[in-house]
N, C-alpha and C positions, 0 to 999 in steps of 0.2 A: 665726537660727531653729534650735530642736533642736525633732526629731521622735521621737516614741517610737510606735512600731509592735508587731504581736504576734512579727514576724518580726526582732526584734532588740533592743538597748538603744537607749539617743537618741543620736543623732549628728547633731554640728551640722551644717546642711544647707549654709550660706553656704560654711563651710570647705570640705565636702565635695565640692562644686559648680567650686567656685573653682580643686580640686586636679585634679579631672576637665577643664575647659577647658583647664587648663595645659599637660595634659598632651596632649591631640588636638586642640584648636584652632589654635596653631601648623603642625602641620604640614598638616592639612587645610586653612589658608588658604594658604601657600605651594603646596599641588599647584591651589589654586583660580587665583593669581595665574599661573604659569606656564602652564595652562592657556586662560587667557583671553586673554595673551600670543600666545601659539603661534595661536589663534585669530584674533586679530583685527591680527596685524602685519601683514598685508596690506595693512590701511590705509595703513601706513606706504612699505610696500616697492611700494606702487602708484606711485607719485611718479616711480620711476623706471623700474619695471618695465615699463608700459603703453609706455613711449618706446623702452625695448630691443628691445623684442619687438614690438613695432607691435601691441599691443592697443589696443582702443576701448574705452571708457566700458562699453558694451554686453557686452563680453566680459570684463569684471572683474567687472561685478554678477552675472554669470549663475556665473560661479566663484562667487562667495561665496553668492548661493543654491545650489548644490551642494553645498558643505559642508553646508546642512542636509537636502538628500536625504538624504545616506548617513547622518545623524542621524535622522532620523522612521524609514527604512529599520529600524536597527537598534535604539533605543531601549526598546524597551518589550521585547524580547526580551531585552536587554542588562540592563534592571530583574527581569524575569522568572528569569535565572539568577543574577543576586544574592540573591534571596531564597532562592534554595536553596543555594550555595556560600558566600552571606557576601560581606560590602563589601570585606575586607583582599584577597581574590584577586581581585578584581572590581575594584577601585581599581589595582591592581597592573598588570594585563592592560590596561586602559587605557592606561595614564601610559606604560608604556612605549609601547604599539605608535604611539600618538601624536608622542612624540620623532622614532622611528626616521622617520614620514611626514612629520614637519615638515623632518627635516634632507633626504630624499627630495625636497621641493619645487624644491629650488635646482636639481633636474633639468628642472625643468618650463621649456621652452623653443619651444613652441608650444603653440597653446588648447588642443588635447587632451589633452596632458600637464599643463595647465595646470587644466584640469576634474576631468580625475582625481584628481590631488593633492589639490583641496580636497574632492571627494566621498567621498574613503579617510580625509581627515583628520575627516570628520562619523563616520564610520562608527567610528573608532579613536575617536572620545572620549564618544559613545553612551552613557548610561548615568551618566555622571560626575555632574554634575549634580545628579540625581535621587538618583542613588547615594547623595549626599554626605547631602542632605538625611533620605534614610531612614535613615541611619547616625546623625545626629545624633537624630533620635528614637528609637534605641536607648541613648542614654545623657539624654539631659534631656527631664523632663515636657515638658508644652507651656505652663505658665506663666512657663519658665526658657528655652522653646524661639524664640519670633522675637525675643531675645538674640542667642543664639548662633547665629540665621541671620544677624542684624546682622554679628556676627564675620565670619563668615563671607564675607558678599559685600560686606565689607570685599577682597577679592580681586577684585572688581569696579573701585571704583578706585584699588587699591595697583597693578592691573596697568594704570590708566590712566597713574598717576605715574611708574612704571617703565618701563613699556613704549615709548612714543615717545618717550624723550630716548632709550632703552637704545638700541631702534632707527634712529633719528636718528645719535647717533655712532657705529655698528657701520658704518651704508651709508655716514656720512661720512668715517671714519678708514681702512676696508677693503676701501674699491673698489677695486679692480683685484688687490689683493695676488695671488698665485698665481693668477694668469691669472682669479680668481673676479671676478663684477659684485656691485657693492655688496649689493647685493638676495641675492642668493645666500648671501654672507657673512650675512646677518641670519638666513634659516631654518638654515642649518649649525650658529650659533654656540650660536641660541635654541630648539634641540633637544633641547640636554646637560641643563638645569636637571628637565624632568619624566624623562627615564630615572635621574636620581641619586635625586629624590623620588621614585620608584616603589619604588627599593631600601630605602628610608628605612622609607616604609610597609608592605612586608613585614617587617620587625626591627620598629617599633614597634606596631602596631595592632592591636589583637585587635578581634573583631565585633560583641559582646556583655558587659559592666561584670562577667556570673559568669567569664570566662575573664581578667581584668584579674588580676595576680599584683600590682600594684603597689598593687594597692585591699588593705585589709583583709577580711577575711570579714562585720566590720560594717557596712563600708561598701557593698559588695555587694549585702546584706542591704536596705540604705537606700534606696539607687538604687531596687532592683527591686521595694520596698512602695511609692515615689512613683508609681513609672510604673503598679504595679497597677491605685494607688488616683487615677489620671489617667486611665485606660482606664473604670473604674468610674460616674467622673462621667459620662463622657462617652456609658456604652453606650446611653442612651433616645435619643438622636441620632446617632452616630457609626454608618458602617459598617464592619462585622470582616467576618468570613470570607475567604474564600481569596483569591487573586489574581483568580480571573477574575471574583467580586464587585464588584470597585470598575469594573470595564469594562461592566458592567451599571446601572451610578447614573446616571441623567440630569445628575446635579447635576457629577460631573466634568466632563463633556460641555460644561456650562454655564461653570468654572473653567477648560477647553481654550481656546474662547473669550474669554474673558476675556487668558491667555497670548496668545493672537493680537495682542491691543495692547500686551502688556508686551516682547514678542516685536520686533513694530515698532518701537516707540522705542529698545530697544538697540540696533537694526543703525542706528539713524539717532545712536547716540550714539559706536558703537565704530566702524565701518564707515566712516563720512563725515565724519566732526571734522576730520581732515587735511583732505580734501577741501573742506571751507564754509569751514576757515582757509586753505588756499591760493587758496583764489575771494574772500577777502578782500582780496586783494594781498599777501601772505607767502608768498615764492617760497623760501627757503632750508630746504632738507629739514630741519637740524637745527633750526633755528627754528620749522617745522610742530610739529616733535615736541616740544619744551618746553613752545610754547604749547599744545599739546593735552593735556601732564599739570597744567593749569591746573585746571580744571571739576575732576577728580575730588579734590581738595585738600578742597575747600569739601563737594563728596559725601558725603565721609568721614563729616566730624562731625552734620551733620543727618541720613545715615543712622541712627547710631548713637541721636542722638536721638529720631527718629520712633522707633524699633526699640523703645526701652526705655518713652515714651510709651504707645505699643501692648499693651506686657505691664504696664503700669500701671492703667490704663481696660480692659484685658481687650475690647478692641474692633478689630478687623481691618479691615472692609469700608472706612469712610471714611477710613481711615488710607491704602488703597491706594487706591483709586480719587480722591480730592483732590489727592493728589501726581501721579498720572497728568494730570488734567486741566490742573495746570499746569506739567505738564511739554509738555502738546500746546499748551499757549498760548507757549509758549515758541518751540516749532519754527514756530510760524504766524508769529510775530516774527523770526524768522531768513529768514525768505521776503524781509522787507522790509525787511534793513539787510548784505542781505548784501556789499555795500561799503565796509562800515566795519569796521574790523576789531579797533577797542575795543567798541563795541557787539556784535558776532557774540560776542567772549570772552567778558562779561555775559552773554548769551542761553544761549549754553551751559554756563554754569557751573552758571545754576538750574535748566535742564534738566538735568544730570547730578543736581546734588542729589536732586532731585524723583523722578527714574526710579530711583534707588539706592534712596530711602523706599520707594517704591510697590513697588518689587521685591519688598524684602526682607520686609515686612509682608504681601505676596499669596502669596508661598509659604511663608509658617506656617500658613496656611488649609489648603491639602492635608493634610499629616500632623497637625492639628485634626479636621478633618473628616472623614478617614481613619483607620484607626487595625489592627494587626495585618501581615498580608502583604498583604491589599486597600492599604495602603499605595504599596507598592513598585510595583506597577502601575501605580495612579492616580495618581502622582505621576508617572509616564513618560507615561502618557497627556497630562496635560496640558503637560508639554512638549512630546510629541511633538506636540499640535495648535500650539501657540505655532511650532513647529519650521515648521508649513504655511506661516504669515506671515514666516518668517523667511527661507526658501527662496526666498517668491515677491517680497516687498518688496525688496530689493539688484537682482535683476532690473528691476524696476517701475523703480527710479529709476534705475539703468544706463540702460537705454532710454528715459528722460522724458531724462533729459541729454545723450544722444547726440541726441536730436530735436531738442529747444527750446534747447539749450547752456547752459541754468542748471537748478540742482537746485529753485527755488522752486518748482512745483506739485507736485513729487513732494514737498515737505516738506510742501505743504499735505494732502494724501492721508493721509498718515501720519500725522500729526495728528488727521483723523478718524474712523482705525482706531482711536486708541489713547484718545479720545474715547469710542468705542463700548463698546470694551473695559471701560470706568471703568463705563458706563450699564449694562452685564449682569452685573457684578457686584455692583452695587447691587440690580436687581430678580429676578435669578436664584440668589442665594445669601442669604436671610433671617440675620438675627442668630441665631436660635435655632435653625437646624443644627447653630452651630458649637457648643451648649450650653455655652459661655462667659458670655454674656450676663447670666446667671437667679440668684437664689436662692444655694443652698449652694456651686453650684461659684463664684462670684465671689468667695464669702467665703474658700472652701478656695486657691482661684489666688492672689488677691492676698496671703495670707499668706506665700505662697513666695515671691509677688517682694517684701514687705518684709523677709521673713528674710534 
């Protein structure tokens, strides 16, 4: 597709597009996989840790809802002075201080060191997230945009593929070395990758396609008459204005809940995988950890398709909310096969699929429906309500499985949060907020994504 604007000559869009992802989507998914990494290998280093240290069930989940204290804590403050300093410093201040608290962890050798660790690690990654997402709608429309979120949380499960085989042979080849426990070696080793990507992205990232040196002046030009004239379509529905704007819309409030289920199903996807494949009968740490980058394999590719679906039909809501529902039909099936450990693999592979779709097509909705610096807010807002579910759910099932000694009720709970979730975004967010739906803009959106 070439576009001609008053604010420049034509330039083809496809290319222009193509040259733009190349250039930031790489290293934005890399700080998203290491990220998720650093987050969620706990799963992994649980296996052995809880036995070292004489933790319970009870006191592992209550760590991992900690970690999202100190995220809801800091988040929407952390989005708040991004909008005025910029993503590249804001990205930056992240990644590192994040590292520094992961390798920090392998101190943690009672519950209280052990709470803290994961509540500084919420608190250091605050912000990223949401970050990320607002950063991408400073360089792509929103018909080019749940794309490039696809990309994106492609980090989601490149870091499932990665991550527990990574961690799996670190605790298995490095236990003991220098007086360190397996577990220790994994936060130590899996702290270097985000403090080097931190460096990355201050050398490469600018904030904004007019400060891009690499861009042409036409192409500049090009970017910033699409996004205008995206903002345009959008304004009879969309709300602008400032930050504290979009904290004032009932309808984020509405998309916060909704996060609350999509919130759920991650901690029961990244969280407890290890855990439902070890209650399979698969006791060997590295063998948890291969079979558990199984499910995001298959993720991958039906993320990317829903993703691109979704900017083809120009249609959001049933694209997230269907995959959510069966992704909860899934977990309600993992209640009742959890002895079998070919069927449990099955279960979770289409619930990884599913939660990866519904993810990535619910958070294009925000910065759709958002639009300006009310962005950057709303879009922290609603993580940070997802963040409440995310905090209290790993607790919730920590404690159902120190009680009952199986995770099946707490999957079935979860499954009906995230159930609910699918149900409030269907009747709390109409088609025609997101002014996608209608008339001229469907005509003007789809021609971007067939260009």
């Amino acid at each position: 597709m070439t576009s001609t604007s008053p604010d420049g000559p034509a330039v083809p869009r496809d290319p222009l597009y193509r040259k733009v992802a190349l250039r930031i989507m790489p290293l934005l998914l890399g700080c998203y996989v290491v990220s998720f990494i650093d987050r969620t290998n706990v799963g992994v280093a649980q296996v052995r840790l809880k036995a070292d240290l004489g933790f319970s069930e009870g006191v592992y989940g209550l760590a991992v809802g900690l970690f999202f204290v100190g995220f809801i804590l800091f988040e929407v403050p952390s989005n708040m002075l991004l909008a005025r300093i910029g993503a590249r410093k804001t990205l930056v201040r992240i990644m590192l201080s994040w590292g520094v608290i992961t390798m920090l962890t392998a101190l943690a050798t009672t519950p209280a060191l052990f709470y803290t660790a994961r509540f500084l690690l919420g608190v250091a990654e605050a912000g990223f997230f949401p970050g990320a997402l607002f950063y991408l709608a400073q360089w792509f429309p929103s018909a080019r945009r749940t794309r490039m979120t696809a990309l994106f949380f492609l980090g989601v499960p490149l870091s499932g593929i990665v991550g527990p085989p990574l961690s799996g042979w670190i605790m298995h080849t490095l236990g003991g070395a220098f007086g360190l426990k397996d577990w220790q070696w994994l936060f130590v080793l899996e702290a270097l990758p985000p403090i080097l990507l931190g460096l990355l992205v201050l050398r490469f990232f600018q904030d904004k396609p007019a400060e891009a040196r690499w861009l042409g002046e036409d192409e500049r030009r090009a970017i910033a008459a699409d996004l205008a004239a995206d903002q345009d379509r959008k304004q009879a529905g969309a709300k602008h204005g400032g930050m504290l704007r979009a904290l004032k819309d009932p309808r984020v409030y509405v998309l916060g809940l909704v996060s609350c289920g999509c919130y759920t199903l991650a901690n029961a996807v990244s969280f407890w995988t290890p855990l439902v494949i070890n209650s399979s009968g698969v006791g060997n740490v590295l063998d948890i950890g291969l079979l558990a980058a199984i499910p995001p394999v298959l993720g991958m590719g039906v993320m990317l398709l829903v993703g691109r679906h979704s900017d083809r039909t120009m249609e959001r809501r049933w694209h997230a909310a269907g995959a959510e529902f069966f992704a909860a039909a899934c977990l309600v099936g993992l209640s009742f096969v959890s002895g079998d450990p070919y069927l449990v693999l099955v279960l979770l592979a289409l619930m990884t699929a599913a939660h990866y779709s519904g993810l990535t097509v619910f958070y294009s909705i925000p910065s759709i429906y958002l639009s300006g610096p009310a962005a950057a807010s709303g879009i922290a807002m609603v993580t940070t309500m997802g963040s409440l579910a995310a905090a209290t759910s790993p607790a919730l099932l920590g404690w159902i499985k120190t009680t009952t000694g199986s995770l099946d009720l707490g999957l079935q709970i979860s499954a009906g949060v995230v159930v609910l979730g699918g149900i409030i975004l269907l009747v709390g967010i109409p088609a025609r907020a997101l002014r996608e739906g209608t008339g001229a803009a469907v005509g003007a959106a789809r021609s971007q994504v067939r260009g």
